[in-house]
LUMFI-698705 format. One record per residue: residue number from 1; y, x, z of N, C-alpha, C in turn. Coordinates in Angstrom, 1 decimal. Atoms other than C-alpha are relative to their C-alpha. Example, Ala and Ser with C-alpha at 12.3 -4.5 7.8 and 13.67 -1.06 7.14 Angstrom:
+-----+--------+--------+--------+--------+--------+--------+--------+--------+--------+
: num :     nv :     nu :     nw :    cav :    cau :    caw :     cv :     cu :     cw :
+-----+--------+--------+--------+--------+--------+--------+--------+--------+--------+
:   1 :   -1.2 :    0.9 :    0.0 :   -4.5 :   12.3 :    7.8 :    1.2 :    0.9 :    0.0 :
:   2 :   -1.1 :   -0.9 :    0.0 :   -1.1 :   13.7 :    7.1 :    1.1 :   -0.8 :    0.8 :
+-----+--------+--------+--------+--------+--------+--------+--------+--------+--------+
REM end
This chain:
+-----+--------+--------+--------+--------+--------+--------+--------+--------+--------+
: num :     nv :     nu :     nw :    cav :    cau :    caw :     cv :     cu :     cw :
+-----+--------+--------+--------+--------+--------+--------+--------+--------+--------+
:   1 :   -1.3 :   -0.5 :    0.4 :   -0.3 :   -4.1 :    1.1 :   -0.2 :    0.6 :   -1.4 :
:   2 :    0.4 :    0.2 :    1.5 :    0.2 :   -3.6 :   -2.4 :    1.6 :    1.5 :   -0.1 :
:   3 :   -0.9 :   -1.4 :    0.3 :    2.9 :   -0.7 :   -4.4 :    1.6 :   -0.5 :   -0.1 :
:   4 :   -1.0 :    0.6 :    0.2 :    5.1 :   -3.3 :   -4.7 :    1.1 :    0.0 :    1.2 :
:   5 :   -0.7 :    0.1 :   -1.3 :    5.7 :   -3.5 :   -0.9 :    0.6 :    1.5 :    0.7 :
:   6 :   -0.8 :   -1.2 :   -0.1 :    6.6 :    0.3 :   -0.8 :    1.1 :    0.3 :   -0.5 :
:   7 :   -1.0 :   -0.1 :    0.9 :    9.3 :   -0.2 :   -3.4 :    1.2 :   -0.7 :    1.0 :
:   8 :   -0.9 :    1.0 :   -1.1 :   10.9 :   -2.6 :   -0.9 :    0.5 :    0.7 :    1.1 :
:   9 :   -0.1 :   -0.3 :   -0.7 :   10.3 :   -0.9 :    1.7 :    0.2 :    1.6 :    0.4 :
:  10 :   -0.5 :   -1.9 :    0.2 :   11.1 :    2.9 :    0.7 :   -1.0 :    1.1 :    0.3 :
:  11 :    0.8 :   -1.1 :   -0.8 :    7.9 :    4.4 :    2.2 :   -1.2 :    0.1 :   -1.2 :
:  12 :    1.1 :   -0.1 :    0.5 :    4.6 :    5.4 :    0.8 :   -1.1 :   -1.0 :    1.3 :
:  13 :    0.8 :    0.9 :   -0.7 :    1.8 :    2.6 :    1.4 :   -0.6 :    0.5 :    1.5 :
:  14 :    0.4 :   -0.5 :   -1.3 :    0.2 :    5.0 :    4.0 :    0.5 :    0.0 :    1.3 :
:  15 :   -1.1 :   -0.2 :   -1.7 :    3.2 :    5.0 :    6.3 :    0.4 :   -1.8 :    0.2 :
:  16 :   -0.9 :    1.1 :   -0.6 :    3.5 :    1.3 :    6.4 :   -1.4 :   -0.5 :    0.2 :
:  17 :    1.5 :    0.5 :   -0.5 :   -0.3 :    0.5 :    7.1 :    0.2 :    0.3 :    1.4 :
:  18 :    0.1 :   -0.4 :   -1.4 :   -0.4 :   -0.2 :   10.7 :    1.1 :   -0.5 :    0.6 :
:  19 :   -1.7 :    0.1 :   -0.1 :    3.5 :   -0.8 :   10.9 :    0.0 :   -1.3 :    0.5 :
:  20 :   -0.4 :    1.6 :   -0.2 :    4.8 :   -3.9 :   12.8 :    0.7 :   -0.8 :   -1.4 :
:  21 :   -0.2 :    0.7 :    1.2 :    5.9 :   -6.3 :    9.8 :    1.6 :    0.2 :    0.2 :
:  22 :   -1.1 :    0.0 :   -0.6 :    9.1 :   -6.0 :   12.4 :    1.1 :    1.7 :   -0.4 :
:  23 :   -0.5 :   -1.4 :    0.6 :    9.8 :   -2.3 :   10.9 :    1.1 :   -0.4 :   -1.2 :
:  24 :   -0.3 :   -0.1 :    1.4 :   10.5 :   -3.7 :    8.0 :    0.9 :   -0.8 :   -0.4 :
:  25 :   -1.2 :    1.3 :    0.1 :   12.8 :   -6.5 :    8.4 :    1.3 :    0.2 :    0.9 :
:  26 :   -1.4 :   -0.1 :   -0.5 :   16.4 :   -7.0 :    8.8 :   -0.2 :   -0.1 :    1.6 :
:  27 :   -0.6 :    0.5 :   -1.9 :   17.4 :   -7.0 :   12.8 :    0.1 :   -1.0 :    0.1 :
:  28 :   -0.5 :    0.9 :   -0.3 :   18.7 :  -10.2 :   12.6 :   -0.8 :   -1.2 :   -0.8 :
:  29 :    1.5 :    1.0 :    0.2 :   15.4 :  -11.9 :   11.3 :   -0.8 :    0.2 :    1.0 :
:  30 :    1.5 :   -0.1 :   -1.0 :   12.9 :  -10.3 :   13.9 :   -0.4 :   -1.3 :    0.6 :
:  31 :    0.4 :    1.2 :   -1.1 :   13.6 :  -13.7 :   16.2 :   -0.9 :   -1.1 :   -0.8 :
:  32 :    0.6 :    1.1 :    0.6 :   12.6 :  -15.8 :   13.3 :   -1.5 :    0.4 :   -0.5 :
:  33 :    1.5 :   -0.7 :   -0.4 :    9.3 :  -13.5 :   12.9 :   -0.6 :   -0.7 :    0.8 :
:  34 :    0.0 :    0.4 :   -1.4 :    9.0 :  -13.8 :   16.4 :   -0.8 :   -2.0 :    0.3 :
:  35 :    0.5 :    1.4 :   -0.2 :    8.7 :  -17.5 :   16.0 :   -0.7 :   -0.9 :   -0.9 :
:  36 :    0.9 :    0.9 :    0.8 :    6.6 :  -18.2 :   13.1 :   -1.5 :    0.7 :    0.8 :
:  37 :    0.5 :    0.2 :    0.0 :    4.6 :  -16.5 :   15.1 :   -0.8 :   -1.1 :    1.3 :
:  38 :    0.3 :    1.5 :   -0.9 :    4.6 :  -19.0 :   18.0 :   -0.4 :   -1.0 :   -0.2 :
:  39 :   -0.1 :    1.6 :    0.2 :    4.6 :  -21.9 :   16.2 :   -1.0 :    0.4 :   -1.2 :
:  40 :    0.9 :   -0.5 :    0.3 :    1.3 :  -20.3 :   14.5 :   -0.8 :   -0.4 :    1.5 :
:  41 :    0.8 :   -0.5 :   -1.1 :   -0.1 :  -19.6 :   18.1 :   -0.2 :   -1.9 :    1.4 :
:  42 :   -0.4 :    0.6 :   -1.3 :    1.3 :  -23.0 :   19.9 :   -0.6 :   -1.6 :   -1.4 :
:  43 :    0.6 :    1.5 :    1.2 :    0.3 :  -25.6 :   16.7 :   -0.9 :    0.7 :   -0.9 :
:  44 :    1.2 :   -0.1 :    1.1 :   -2.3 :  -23.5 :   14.7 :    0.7 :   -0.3 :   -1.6 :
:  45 :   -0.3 :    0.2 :    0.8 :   -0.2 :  -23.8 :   12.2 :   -0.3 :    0.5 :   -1.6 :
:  46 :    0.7 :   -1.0 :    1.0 :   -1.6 :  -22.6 :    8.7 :    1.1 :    0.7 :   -1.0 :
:  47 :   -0.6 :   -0.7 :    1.2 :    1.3 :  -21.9 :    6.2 :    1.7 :   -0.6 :    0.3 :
:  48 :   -1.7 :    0.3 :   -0.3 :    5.2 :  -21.3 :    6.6 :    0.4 :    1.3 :   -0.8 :
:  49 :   -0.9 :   -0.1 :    0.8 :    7.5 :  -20.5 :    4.5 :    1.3 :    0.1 :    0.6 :
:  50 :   -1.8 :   -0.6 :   -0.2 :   11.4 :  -18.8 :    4.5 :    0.2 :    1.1 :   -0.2 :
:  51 :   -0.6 :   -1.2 :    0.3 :   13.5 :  -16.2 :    3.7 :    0.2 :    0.7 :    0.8 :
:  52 :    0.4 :   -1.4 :   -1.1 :   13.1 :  -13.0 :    5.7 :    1.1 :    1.1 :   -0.8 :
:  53 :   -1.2 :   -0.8 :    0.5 :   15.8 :  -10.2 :    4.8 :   -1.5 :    1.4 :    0.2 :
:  54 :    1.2 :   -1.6 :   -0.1 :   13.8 :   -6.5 :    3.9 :    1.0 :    1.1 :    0.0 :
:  55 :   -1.1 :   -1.2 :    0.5 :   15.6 :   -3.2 :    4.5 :   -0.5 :    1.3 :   -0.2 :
:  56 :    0.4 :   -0.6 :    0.6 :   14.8 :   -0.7 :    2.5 :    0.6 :    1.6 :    1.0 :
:  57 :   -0.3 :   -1.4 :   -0.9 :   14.7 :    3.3 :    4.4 :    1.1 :    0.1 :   -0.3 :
:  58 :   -1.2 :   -0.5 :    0.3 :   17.6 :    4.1 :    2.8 :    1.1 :   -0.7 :    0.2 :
:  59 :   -1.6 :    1.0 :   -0.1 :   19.9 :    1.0 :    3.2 :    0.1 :   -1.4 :   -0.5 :
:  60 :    0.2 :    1.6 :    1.0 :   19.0 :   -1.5 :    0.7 :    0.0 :   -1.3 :    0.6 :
:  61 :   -0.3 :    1.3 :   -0.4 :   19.2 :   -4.9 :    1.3 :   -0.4 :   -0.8 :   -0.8 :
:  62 :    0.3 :    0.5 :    0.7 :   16.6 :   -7.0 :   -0.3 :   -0.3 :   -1.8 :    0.7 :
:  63 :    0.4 :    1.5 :   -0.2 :   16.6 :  -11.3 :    0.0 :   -1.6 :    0.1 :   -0.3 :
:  64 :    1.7 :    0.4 :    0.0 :   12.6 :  -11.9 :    0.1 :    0.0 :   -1.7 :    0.5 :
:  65 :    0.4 :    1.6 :    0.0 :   11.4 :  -15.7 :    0.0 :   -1.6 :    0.3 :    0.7 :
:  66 :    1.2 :   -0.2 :   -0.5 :    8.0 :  -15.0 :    1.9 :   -1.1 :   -1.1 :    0.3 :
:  67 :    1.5 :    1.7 :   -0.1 :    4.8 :  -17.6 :    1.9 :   -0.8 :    1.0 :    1.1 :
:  68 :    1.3 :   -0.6 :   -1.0 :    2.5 :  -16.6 :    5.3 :   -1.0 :   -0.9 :   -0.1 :
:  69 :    1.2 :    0.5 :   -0.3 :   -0.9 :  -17.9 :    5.7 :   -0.8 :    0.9 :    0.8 :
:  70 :    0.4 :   -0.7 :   -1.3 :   -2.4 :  -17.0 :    8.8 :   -1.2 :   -0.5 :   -0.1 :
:  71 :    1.5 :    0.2 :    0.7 :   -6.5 :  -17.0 :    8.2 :   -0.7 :    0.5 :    1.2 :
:  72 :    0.9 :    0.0 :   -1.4 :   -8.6 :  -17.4 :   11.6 :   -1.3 :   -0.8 :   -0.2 :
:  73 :    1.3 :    0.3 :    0.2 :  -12.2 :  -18.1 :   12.3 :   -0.4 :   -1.0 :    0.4 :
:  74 :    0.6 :    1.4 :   -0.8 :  -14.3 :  -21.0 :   13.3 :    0.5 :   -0.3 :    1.4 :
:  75 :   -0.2 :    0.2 :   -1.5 :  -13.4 :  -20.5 :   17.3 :    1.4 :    0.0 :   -0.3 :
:  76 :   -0.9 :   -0.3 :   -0.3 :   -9.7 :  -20.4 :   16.1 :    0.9 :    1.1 :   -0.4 :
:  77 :   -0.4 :   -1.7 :    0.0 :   -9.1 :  -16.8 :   16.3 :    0.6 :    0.5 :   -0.8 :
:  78 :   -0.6 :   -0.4 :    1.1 :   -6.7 :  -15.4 :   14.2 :   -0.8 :    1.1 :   -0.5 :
:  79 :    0.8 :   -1.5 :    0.9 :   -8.1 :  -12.9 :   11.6 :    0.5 :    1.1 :   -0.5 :
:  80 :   -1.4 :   -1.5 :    0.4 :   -5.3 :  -11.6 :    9.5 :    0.5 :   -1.0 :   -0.6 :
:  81 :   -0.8 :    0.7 :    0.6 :   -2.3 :  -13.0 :    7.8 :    0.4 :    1.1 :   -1.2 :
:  82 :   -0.4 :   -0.1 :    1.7 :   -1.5 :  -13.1 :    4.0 :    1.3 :   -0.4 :   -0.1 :
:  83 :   -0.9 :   -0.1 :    0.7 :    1.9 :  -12.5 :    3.0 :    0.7 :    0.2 :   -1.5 :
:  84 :   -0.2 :    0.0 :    1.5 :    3.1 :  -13.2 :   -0.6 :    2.1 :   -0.3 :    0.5 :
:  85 :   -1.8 :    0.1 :   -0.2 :    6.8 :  -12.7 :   -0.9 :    0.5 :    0.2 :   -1.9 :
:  86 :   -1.0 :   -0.4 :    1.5 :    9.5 :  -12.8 :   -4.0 :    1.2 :    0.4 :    0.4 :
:  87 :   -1.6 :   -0.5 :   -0.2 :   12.6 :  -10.8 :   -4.3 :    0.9 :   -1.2 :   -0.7 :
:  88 :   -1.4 :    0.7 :    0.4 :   15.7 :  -13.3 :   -4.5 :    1.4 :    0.2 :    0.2 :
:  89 :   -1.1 :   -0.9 :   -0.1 :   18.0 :  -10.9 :   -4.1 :    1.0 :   -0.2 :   -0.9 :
:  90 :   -1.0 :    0.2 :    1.0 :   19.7 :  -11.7 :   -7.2 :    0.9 :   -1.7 :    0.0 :
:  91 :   -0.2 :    1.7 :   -0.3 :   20.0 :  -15.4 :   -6.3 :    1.7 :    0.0 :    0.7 :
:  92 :   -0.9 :    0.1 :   -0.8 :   22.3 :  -14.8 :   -3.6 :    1.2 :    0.6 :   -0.1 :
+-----+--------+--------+--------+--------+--------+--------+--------+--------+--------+
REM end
């Protein structure tokens, strides 16, 4: 997690280490969370892409374009997942 992701997300890095990714996203994204990571878990899938909604502590309302890549070992095993995201908040 980087300084960038606290601007987004209104906290100090410390308090979002640890954090479900689901803290931090709109309500009415979690299912689509939810199902990249299934379709991670059910096809091994390495990299997906989509726009995720981010809500900032206070209220904000940021569009994010998010790139995942999900990075597991020889047996499979997930390791950790890389999140690169862009604000397109101005887009919309």
């Amino acid at each position: 997690m980087n300084q960038a992701a606290s601007t987004y997300f209104g906290a100090e890095l410390a308090a979002c280490v640890g954090q479900p990714v689901t803290a931090f996203v709109h309500p009415d994204d979690h299912e689509k969370v939810q199902q990249w990571l299934s379709e991670w878990s059910m096809n091994q899938q390495r990299y997906l892409s989509d726009e995720i909604r981010v809500v900032h502590r206070h209220g904000a309302l940021f569009h994010m374009l998010w790139k995942v890549t999900f990075h597991q070992d020889d047996t499979g095993r997930l390791q950790s997942i890389t999140v690169v995201t862009c604000d397109i908040t101005e887009m919309k």
